[in-house]
C-alpha positions, 0 to 999 in steps of 0.5 A, a space after each residue: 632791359 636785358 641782363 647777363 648772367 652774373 658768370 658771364 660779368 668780367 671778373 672785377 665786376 664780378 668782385 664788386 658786385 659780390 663785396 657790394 653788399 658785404 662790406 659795410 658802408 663805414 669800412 669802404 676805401 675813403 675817397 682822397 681827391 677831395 684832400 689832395 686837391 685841397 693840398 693842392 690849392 695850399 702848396 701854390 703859398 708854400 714858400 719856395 727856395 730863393 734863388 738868384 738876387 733873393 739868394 744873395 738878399 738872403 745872404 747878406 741879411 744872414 751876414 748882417 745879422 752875425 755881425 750886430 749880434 757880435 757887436 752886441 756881444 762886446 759892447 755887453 763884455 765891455 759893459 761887464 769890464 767897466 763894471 767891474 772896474 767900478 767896483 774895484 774903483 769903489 772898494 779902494 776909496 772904502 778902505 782907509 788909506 793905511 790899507 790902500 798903501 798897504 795893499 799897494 805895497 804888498 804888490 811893489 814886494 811880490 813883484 821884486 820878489 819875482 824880480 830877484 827871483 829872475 837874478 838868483 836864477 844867474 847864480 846857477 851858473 858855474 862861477 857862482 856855484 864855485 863861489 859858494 863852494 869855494 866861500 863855504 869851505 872858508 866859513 863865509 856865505 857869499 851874501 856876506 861877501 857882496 850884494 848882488 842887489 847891488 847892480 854895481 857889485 854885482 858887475 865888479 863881482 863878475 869883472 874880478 871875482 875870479 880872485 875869490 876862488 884862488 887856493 888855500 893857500 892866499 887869502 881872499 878879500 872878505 868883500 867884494 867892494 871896499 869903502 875906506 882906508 880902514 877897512 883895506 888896512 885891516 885886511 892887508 895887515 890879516 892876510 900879510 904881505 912880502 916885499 920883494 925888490 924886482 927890476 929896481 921896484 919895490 912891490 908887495 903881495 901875499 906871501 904865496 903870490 910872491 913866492 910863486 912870483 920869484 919861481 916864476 921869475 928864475 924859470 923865465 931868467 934861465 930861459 934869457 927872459 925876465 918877468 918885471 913889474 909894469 908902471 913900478 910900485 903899484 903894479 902891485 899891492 894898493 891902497 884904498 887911495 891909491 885906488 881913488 887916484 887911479 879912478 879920476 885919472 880916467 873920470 875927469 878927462 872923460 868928463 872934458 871929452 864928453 862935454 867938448 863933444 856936446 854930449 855932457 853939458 856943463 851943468 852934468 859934468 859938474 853935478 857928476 864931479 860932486 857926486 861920491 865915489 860910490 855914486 859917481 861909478 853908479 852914474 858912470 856905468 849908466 852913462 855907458 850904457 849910452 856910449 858916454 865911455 869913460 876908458 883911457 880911449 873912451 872906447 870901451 867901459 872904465 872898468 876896462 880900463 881901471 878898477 872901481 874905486 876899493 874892487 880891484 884885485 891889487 888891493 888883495 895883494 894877489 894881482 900884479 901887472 906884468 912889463 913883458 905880457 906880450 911875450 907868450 913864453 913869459 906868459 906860460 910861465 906865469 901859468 905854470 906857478 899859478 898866474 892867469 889873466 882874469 880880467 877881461 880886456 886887462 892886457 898886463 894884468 895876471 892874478 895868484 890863483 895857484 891853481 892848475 890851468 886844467 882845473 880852472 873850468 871845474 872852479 867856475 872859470 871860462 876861457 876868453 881868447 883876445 889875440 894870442 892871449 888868453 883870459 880865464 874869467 868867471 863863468 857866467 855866460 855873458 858875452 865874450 867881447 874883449 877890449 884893447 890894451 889896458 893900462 891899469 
C-alpha cells in the first residue's frame, strides 16, 4: 500500500485526521439520522387541519356544542328562579296570617305612595304654585280647601278653581266642593252679598263684584251697550239647590239619550238614577270617559255644560252669566273692571277676579282662545280643547 504524505492530504482530511484522536470518544458531534427518521415515522399519525366537508363537520359539532351549553345554562337559571320562588312560597305560609297581610299592605301603601307622589309632582304647575300663595296669605292651605285624592275635586278644582285666586278684596269659598245647603248659607252670610235690579232682574253677588259690575255696565251704556244678565235671577248668586236642579236638567235627559241609543241599559239608568249626587258625578265623569256625554248636546262633558252640584263659582257670588257675551266691546269692558272668562267652553259665563289681564299668568292662569273670545283658565297644562256654547 502506497501512503501519501500527511502534507499532501486535502486540508479537511488534514483536519480530521489530526482531531481523530485528540477529541474524546464522548464529546463527538451526536449522529441525528437515527431520531429524525424516528420523527418521521410518528408525523405520518399527527393529526392534520381538516378541510373541505371535515371542515364544516368541524364546524357544525363546534355550533352544536355552543347551543346545548346555552340550553344548559338556562334550564339551571330556571332551576335557580323556581327555587327561589319556592322559598319565598314557604316563608310566606310560615308567617302567621296577621304578618302576611301585613306584609302585603305595607306593599299596597308604598305603591300609593309613589302613586300621589306622581300627582303631587302636577302641583308644581304655575296655577297650583299661585294657589298655594294665594291660599297662604288668606291663612288656609290648599289641603283644607280641596282634596286632590279625590279625583273628582281635583277635575272641579282645575275646571273652576280660577276663583281661588281673585283679589283681597272678595271672598273666596273656603272649599272647592260643597255638600249642603248649610253649608253654602254660612259662607253666602260671611262673604256678604249686594242685590242690584238690572235689565229687570234682581241678582246678587259679593259687594266688590258688583260694584265692579255696575262700573262696567255705565261704561258700556255710555258707549250705546248694555251688560244684562242671561236667564234672570240665577245668572247670578245660587243655592246649594239651586245647583242640584241645574245638574238633573243635564242628567236625566242624558240618561234617556243614552239608553234609546243602546248605550245604557235599563237596569244602569235606573241604578244611576238611585245613586247620591256625590256618586252620581263619580259615575258620570267615568261614563265620558267612553263617550256616554252628558252636556245639554251630549257632545261634550257635563261639566261644560253645568257645574257639579255645590262647585260652581255662582254659589260664591263672584260669577255671572252675561246676555251680550258675544259682543266683543262688551267683553273688553268687563276685562277692564276685573271680569274674565275662566271657565273653558263656558261661553256667557264671566268671573270677579279684580285682577289686571296683564297679571293673570303671574297668578297661574293660561290664556285659551275659542273663536274671537278668549278663556283665562288655570295653568295646569292639560289640553286646550274648548267646546260649543254653554248654557249654564
Amino acid at each position: 500500500m502506497i501512503r501519501l504524505p500527511l502534507e499532501s492530504k486535502p486540508p479537511s482530511t488534514r483536519l480530521q485526521l489530526r482531531t481523530r484522536f485528540l477529541v474524546p470518544e464522548k464529546t463527538r458531534q451526536p449522529d441525528f439520522r437515527f431520531v429524525n427518521e424516528r420523527f418521521m415515522f410518528l408525523d405520518k399519525f399527527a393529526p392534520r387541519k381538516p378541510t373541505g366537508s371535515r371542515a364544516s363537520h368541524t364546524r357544525g359539532m363546534k355550533g352544536l356544542a355552543v347551543i346545548c351549553t346555552m340550553l344548559l345554562m338556562t334550564a339551571f337559571l330556571w332551576l335557580v328562579f323556581g327555587w327561589t320562588q319556592a322559598r319565598e312560597s314557604a316563608a310566606d305560609q310560615k308567617l302567621p296570617r296577621g304578618e302576611t297581610s301585613k306584609t302585603k299592605n305595607l306593599v299596597q301603601m308604598s305603591e300609593i305612595k309613589m302613586d300621589q307622589k306622581k300627582k303631587d309632582n302636577k302641583n308644581t304647575s304655575p296655577f297650583y304654585m299661585a294657589l298655594d300663595e294665594a291660599l297662604s296669605l288668606r291663612g288656609t292651605k290648599l289641603k283644607d280647601v280641596c282634596d286632590l285624592r279625590n279625583p273628582v275635586a281635583r277635575r272641579v278644582l282645575e275646571d273652576y278653581g280660577a276663583m281661588f285666586l281673585a283679589n283681597e278684596t272678595v271672598l273666596p269659598p273656603p272649599t272647592c266642593v260643597f255638600n249642603s245647603q248649610k253649608e253654602v248659607d254660612e259662607f253666602q252670610n260671611e262673604a256678604g252679598f249686594t242685590l242690584a235690579l238690572i235689565g229687570g232682574d234682581e241678582i246678587e253677588l259679593q259687594p266688590a263684584a258688583m260694584a265692579a259690575l255696575l262700573a262696567a255696565r255705565e261704561e258700556a251704556r255710555k258707549a250705546g251697550l248694555d251688560i244684562t244678565p242671561r236667564d234672570g235671577t240665577e245668572a247670578a248668586r245660587r243655592s246649594f239647590a239651586d245647583t242640584e236642579r241645574l245638574w238633573a236638567t243635564r242628567f236625566l235627559p242624558a240618561l234617556v239619550h243614552w239608553q234609546k241609543l243602546g248605550r245604557l241599559s235599563r237596569e244602569q239608568v235606573a241604578r244611576l238614577r238611585r245613586l247620591s249626587l256625590k256618586d252620581q258625578v263619580r259615575e258620570v265623569l267615568e261614563l265620558e270617559k267612553s263617550g256616554i256625554y252628558f252636556s245639554t248636546d251630549f257632545s261634550k262633558s257635563i261639566l261644560y255644560s253645568i257645574a257639579a252640584p255645590g262647585t260652581s263659582q255662582h254659589i260664591a257670588m263672584l260669577a255671572l252669566d252675561v246676555d251680550q257675551f258675544a259682543n266683543e266691546r262688551v267683553r273688553r269692558i268687563l276685562t277692564r273692571h276685573g271680569w274674565f272668562q275662566t271657565v273653558k267652553s263656558d261661553l256667557p259665563h264671566f268671573t270677579f277676579l279684580g285682577l289686571a289681564e296683564k297679571d293673570l299668568p303671574s297668578r297661574g292662569l293660561r290664556s285659551v282662545k275659542s273663536g274671537a273670545q278668549l278663556f283665562w283658565i288655570p295653568n295646569v297644562k292639560e289640553n286646550d280643547e274648548v267646546g260649543t256654547m254653554n248654557d249654564e
